[in-house]
LOTIFI-942320 format. One line per 2 residues: number of its first residue (from 1); their letters; for each residue x, y, z of C-alpha. Coordinates in steps of 0.25 Angstrom, whole numbers, padded with zeros to 4 digits. Layout:
% residues N
NUM	a	X Y Z  ...
This chain:
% residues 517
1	xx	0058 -0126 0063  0044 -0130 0062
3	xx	0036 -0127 0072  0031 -0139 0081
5	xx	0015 -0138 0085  0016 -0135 0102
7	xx	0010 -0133 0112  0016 -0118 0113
9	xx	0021 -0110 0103  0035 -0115 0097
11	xx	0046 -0109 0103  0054 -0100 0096
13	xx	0065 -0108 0090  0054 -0114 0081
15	xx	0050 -0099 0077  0066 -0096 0076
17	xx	0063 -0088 0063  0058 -0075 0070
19	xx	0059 -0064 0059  0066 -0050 0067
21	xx	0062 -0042 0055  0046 -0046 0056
23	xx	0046 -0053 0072  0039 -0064 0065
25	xx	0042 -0079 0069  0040 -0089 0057
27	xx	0040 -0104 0058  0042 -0108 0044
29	xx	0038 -0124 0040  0030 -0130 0049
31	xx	0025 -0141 0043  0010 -0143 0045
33	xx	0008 -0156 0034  0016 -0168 0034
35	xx	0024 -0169 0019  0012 -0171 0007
37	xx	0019 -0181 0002  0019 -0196 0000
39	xx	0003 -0199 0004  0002 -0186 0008
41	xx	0005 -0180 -0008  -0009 -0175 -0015
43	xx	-0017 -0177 0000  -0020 -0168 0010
45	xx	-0009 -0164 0020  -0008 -0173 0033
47	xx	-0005 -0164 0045  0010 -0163 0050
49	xx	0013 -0174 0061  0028 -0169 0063
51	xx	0038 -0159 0067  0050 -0155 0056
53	xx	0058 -0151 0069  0070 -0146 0058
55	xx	0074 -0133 0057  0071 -0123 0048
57	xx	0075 -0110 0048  0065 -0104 0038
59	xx	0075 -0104 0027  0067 -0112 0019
61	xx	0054 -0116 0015  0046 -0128 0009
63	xx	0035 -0124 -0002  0027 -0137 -0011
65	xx	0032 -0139 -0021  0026 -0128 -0031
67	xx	0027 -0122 -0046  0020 -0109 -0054
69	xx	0015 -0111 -0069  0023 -0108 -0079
71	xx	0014 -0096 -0082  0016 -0092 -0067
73	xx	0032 -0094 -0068  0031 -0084 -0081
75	xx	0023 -0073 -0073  0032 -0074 -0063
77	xx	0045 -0071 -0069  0036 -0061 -0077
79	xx	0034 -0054 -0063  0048 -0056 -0058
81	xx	0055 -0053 -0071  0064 -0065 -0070
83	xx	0063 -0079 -0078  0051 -0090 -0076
85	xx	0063 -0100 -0076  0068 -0090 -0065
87	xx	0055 -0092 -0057  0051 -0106 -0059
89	xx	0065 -0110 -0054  0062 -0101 -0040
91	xx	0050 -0109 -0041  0056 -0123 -0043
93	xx	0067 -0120 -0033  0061 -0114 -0019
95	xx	0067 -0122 -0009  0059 -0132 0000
97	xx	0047 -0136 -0010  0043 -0149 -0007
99	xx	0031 -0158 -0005  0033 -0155 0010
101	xx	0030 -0143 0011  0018 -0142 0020
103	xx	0023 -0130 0029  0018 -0117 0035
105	xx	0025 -0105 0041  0021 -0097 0053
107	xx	0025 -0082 0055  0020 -0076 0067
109	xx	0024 -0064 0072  0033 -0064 0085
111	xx	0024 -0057 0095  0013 -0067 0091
113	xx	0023 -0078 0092  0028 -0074 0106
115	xx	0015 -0069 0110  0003 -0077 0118
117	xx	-0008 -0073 0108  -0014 -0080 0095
119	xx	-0016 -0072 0083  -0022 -0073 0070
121	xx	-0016 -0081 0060  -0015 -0079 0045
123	xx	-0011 -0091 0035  -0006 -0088 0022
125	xx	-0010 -0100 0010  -0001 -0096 -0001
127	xx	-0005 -0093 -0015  0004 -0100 -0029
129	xx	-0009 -0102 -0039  -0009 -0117 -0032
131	xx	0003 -0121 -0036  0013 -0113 -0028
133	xx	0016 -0106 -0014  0021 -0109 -0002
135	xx	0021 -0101 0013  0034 -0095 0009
137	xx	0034 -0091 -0004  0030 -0080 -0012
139	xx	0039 -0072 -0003  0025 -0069 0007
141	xx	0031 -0062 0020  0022 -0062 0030
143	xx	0029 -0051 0039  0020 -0038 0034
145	xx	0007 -0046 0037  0010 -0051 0049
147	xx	0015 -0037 0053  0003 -0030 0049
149	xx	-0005 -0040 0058  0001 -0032 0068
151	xx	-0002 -0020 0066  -0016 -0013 0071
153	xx	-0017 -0020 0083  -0016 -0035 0079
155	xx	-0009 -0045 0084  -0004 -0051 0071
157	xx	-0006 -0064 0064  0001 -0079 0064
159	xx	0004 -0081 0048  0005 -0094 0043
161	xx	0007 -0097 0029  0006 -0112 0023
163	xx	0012 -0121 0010  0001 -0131 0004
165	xx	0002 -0139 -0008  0002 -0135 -0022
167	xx	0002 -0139 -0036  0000 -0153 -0038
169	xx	0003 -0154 -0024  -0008 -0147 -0018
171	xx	-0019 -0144 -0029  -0020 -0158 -0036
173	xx	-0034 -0162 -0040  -0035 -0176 -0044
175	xx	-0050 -0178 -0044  -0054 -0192 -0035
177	xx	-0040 -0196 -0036  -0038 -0199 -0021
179	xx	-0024 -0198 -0021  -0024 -0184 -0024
181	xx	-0032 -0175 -0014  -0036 -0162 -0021
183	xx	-0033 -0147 -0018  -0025 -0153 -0005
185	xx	-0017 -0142 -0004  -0030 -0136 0004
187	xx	-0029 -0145 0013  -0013 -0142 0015
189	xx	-0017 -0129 0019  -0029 -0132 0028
191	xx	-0020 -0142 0034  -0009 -0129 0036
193	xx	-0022 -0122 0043  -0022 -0133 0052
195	xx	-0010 -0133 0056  -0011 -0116 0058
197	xx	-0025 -0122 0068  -0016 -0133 0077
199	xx	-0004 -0124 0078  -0004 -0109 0077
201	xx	-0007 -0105 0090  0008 -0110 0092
203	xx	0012 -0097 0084  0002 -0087 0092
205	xx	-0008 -0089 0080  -0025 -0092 0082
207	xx	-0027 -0104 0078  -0042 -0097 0076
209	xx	-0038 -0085 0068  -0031 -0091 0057
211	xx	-0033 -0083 0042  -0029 -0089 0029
213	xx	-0024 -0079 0020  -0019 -0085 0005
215	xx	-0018 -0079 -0008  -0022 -0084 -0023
217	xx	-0020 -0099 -0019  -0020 -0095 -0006
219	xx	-0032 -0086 -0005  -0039 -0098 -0015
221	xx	-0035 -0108 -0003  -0044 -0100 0004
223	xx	-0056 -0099 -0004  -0053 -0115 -0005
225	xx	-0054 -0118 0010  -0067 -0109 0014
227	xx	-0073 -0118 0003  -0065 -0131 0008
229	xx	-0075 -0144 0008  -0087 -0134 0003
231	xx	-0086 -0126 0017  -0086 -0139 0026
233	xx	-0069 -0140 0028  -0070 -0126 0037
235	xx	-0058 -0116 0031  -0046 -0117 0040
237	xx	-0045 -0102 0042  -0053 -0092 0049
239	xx	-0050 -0081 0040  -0047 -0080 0025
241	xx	-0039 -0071 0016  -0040 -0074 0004
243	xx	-0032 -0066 -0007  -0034 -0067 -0022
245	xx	-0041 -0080 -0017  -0036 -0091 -0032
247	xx	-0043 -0102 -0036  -0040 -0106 -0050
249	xx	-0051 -0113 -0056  -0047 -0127 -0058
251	xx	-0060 -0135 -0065  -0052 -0148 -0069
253	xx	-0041 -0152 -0059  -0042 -0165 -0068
255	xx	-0033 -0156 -0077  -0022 -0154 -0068
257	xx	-0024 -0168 -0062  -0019 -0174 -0076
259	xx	-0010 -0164 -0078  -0003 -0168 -0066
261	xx	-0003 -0185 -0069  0004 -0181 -0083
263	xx	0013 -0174 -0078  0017 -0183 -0066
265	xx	0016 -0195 -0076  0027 -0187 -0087
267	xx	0037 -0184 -0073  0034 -0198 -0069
269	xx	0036 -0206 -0079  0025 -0214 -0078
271	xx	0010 -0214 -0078  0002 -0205 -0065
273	xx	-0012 -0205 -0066  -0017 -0204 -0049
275	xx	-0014 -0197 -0039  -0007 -0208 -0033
277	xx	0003 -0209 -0044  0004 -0195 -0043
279	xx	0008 -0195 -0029  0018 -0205 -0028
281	xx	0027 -0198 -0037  0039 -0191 -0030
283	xx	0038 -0176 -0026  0048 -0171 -0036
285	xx	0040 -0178 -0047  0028 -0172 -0043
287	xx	0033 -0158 -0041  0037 -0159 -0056
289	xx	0022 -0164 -0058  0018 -0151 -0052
291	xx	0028 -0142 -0060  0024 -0147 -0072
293	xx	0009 -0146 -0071  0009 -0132 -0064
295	xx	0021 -0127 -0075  0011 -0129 -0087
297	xx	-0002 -0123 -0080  -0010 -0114 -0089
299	xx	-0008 -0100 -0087  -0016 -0095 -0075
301	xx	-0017 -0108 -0071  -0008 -0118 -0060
303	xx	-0011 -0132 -0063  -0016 -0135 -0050
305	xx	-0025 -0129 -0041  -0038 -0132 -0032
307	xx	-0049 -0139 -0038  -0060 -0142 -0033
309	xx	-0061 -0156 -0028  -0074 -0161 -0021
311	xx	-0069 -0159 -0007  -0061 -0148 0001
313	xx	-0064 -0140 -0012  -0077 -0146 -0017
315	xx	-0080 -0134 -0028  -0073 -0120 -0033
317	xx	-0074 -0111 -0022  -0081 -0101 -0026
319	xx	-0092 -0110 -0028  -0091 -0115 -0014
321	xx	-0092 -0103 -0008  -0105 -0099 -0018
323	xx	-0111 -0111 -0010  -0107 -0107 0002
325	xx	-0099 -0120 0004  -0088 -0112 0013
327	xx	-0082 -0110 0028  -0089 -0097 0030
329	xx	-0081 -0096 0043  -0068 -0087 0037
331	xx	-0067 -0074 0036  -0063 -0069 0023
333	xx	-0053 -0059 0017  -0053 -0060 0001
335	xx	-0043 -0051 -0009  -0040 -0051 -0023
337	xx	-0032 -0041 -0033  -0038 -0034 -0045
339	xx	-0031 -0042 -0055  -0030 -0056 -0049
341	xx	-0028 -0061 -0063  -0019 -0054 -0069
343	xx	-0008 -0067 -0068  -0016 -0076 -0073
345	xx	-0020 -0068 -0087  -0007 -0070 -0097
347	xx	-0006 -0056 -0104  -0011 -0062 -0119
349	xx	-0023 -0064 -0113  -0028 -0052 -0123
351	xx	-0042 -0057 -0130  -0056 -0064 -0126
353	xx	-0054 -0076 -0133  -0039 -0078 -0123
355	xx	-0046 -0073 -0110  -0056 -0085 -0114
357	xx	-0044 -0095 -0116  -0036 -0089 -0102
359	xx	-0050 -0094 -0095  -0050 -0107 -0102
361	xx	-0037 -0109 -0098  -0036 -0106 -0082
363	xx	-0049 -0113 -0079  -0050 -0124 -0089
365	xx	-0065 -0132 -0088  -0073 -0120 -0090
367	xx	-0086 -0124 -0096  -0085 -0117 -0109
369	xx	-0099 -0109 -0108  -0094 -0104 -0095
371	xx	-0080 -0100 -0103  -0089 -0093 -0114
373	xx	-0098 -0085 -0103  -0087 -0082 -0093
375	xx	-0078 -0075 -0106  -0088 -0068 -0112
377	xx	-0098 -0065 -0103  -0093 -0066 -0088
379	xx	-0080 -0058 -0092  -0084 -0051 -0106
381	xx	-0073 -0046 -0116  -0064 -0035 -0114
383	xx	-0066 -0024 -0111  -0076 -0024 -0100
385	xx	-0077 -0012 -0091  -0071 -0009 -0077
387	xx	-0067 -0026 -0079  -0057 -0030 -0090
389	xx	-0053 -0020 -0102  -0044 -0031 -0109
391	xx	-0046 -0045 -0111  -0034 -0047 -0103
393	xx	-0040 -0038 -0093  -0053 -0047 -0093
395	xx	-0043 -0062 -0092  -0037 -0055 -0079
397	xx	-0051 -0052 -0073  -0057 -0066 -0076
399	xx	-0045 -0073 -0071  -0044 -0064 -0058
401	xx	-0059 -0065 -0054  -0060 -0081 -0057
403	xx	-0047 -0084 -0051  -0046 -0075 -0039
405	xx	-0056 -0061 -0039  -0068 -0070 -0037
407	xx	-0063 -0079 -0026  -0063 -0068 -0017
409	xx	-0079 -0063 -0021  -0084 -0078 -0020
411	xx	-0077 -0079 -0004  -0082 -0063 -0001
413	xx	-0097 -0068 -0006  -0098 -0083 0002
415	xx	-0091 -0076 0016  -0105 -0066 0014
417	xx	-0096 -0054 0008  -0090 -0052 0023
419	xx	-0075 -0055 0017  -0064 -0043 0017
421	xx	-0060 -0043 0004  -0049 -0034 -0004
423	xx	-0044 -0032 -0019  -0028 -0029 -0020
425	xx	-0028 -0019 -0032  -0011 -0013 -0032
427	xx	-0009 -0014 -0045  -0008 -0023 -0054
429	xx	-0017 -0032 -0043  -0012 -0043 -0048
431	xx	-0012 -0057 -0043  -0005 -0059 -0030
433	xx	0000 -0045 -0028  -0008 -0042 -0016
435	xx	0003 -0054 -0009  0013 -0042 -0006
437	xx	0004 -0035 -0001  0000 -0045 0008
439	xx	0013 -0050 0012  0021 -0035 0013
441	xx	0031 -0036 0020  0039 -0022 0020
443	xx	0043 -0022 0002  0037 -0012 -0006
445	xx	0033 0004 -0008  0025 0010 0004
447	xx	0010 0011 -0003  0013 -0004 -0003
449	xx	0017 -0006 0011  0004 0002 0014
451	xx	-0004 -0005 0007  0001 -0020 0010
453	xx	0002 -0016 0026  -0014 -0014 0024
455	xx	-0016 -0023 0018  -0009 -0034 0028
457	xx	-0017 -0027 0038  -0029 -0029 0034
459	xx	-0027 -0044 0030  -0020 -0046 0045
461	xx	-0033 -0038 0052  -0041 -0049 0044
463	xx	-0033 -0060 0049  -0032 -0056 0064
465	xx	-0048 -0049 0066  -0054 -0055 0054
467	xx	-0057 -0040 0048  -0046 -0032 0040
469	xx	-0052 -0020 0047  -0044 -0019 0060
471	xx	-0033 -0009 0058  -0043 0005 0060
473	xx	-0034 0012 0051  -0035 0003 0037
475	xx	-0048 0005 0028  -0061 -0003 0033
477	xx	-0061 -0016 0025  -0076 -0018 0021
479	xx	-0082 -0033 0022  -0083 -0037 0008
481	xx	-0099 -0037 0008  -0111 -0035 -0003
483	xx	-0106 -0025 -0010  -0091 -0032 -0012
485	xx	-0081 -0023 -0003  -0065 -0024 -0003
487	xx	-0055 -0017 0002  -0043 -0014 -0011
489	xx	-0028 -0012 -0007  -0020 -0004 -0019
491	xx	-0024 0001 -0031  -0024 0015 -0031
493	xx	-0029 0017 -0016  -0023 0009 -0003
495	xx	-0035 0002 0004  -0051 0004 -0005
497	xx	-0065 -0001 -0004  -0069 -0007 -0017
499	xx	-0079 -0017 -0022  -0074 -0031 -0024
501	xx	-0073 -0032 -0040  -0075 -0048 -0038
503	xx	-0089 -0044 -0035  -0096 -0047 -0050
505	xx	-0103 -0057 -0059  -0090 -0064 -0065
507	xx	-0084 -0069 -0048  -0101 -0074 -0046
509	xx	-0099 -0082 -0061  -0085 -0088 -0055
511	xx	-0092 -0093 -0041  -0101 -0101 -0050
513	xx	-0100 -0114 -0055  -0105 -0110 -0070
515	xx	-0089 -0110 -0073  -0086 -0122 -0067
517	x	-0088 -0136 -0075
């Protein structure tokens, strides 16, 4: 049932879903945005003014309406070893995807719940490259976090984790078009913040402890909201984790903008050329609309994504945070892995003259002096040493660094190099495999197990005492400082010190604007 904002905490038919295995109490669905459709569609959400006093056992979810690339679909099955028509039917068929799906979960551990104290609270943004994810998906089990908040003395955390829009839905960019507001899906989840502010004590959380903790579209959610209004819209979190923070450049939403009107014109039958034509078309329609333009996305590339758009995101975000047009308020906690790009490189990618074309490709609108300089002088030909042997080698460096590495420099640099920061290097350090060590939850050898409790632990300290470095027994975690430092979990030894490799020439070029037209 979704919980009703009282006076006292809900009682405990509302929390009927209490997990014996774990003693965690989870109140799934509570609705924190009235439906984003009708007026609603393509603006910012309008807080939830009533009660859905229906049931519901938990049994099932709701998710926006979502898609992957085909390039993604292909990886996927690749990875899975099943068939991409396998995968993009799980896709298209996960039950409850609608346009009302403005809904978040709250987990709380059962002596926080019963207890009289207020603890910290964590709230997890998904990641999905913009065009997917949801607060259920992905298989995420919070269980082996919130446990580990629980260990060494603390008290534990509240978790929260949150849908907003994506896709078309959330990520549109229609330039002055009036009818469509930009990048709104941060706005979803400042309004899902908001709600975490009015109403968490009712779960035993502190309303003035709250941590945001994403991952690639999550993490970049982040990066988004300490820059949000140039630093005068104040980030609706007090603390930040921020992993494998992704921000893929779009330079012409125009692009996407078009694409989307001649898709919805061929569905529709007719001509649309506004954004009010555009949302007056049926939900079914529109999620075609979306299918069809996120389908065909350039390899490495979704379709839609943020943009900058004059207001909550005036500028790229590295450039904001250069300026020093940011909440400087949070305190930080930044990751990435050793080959963030790996993905986003297909494995053809074999000679100069490709690597070029692949750049070309995933950031269209690169000045073409800038394309020249950032191909033959910024990241030279293979081999280069301690960098790239290969050219494919040198594509997955580049890619890594401007869609993901350097996000985490430009933050630790603007926040005075006083951010904890780490690099997850388990082989192969791909993209997204740090998530299961994040989420463990009991699956897996025992090297892992080790490794991932640690890991939960120091992320949990963080959240509760704003440090990692409250459990007396774990490594110390250094403060990033001048001289770059970060704590690395895997790759050939459990917890290290190490210099951050984001630290060079090519992440200070990216913060520019020299690439930027």
């Amino acid at each position: 049932m979704q919980a009703k904002p009282l006076q006292t905490r809900p009682a405990k038919i509302l929390a009927h879903n209490l997990q014996q295995s774990t003693k965690l109490y989870s109140f799934t669905n509570i609705r924190f945005a009235e439906p984003p459709i009708g007026k609603h569609r393509f603006q910012p959400p309008v807080a939830a003014s009533t009660v859905n006093r229906s049931l519901n056992d938990g049994s099932h979810g709701f998710t926006c309406p979502q898609v992957l690339p085909d390039w993604s679909i292909e990886q996927a099955a690749n990875a899975t070893h099943t068939s991409p028509e396998a995968v993009r039917k799980a896709l298209g068929d996960a039950a409850g995807q609608s346009e009302d799906c403005l809904f978040l979960d709250v987990i709380v551990p059962k002596t926080l719940f019963e207890g009289e104290s207020k603890a910290p609270v964590m709230v997890w943004i998904t990641g999905g490259g913009y065009v997917a994810g949801s607060k259920s998906g992905m298989g995420y089990d919070a269980s082996g976090l919130l446990a580990q908040s629980q260990q060494e003395g603390g008290e534990g955390v509240v978790y929260v984790t949150i849908n907003y829009r994506v896709g078309l839905f959330g990520w549109l960019n229609a330039g002055d078009d009036e009818d469509i507001f930009p990048n709104v899906a941060l706005q979803d989840q400042r309004l899902a913040f908001d709600w975490v502010q009015k109403n968490i004590h009712l779960f035993g959380g502190d309303a003035q402890k709250v941590t945001a903790i994403g991952h690639s579209a999550g993490g970049g959610s982040i990066m988004m909201h300490l820059v949000g209004e140039g630093g005068k819209a104040k980030a609706p979190f007090h603390r930040g984790i921020a992993q494998s923070p992704g921000i893929l450049p779009i330079l012409e939403p125009s692009t996407s903008w078009q694409q989307t009107l001649d898709a919805a014109s061929r569905l529709a039958g007719k001509k649309i050329s506004n954004g009010a034509e555009l949302r007056a078309l049926d939900s079914e329609t529109l999620i075609k609309v979306n299918r069809q333009v996120v389908a065909k996305a350039t390899f490495a590339t979704y379709g839609y994504g943020p943009s900058a758009d004059g207001g909550y995101l005036p500028e790229m975000p590295g450039v904001l945070l250069l300026e020093g047009r940011f909440d400087a308020a949070p305190k930080m906690m930044l990751s990435h892995t050793t080959h963030e790009g790996l993905a986003y490189v297909a494995p053809d990618v074999v000679s100069a003259p490709q690597v070029k074309s692949h750049l070309q490709s995933v950031i269209p609108g690169i000045p073409s002096d800038q394309l020249d300089y950032i191909t033959s002088e910024l990241y030279p030909p293979a081999p280069q040493q301690h960098l790239y042997k290969t050219e494919f080698e040198r594509a997955v460096v580049m890619i890594s660094e401007v869609f993901f590495t350097c996000n985490t420099r430009f933050m630790a640099t603007a926040y005075g190099n006083q951010t904890y920061n780490y690099r997850f290097q388990v082989p192969d350090g791909s993209h997204g495999q740090d998530l299961r060590y994040t989420f463990y939850s009991g699956l897996g050898n025992t090297a892992q197990a080790e490794l991932a409790k640690k890991m939960q632990l120091y992320l949990t300290s963080f959240a509760q005492f704003a440090s990692p470095n409250h459990a007396s027994w774990l490594p110390e975690w250094p403060v990033y400082g001048e001289e770059a430092a970060i704590v690395t979990f895997g790759g050939g030894q459990d917890v290290g010190i190490d210099v951050d490799d984001a630290k060079n020439k090519r992440c200070a070029y990216w913060q520019s604007r020299k690439w930027i037209p």
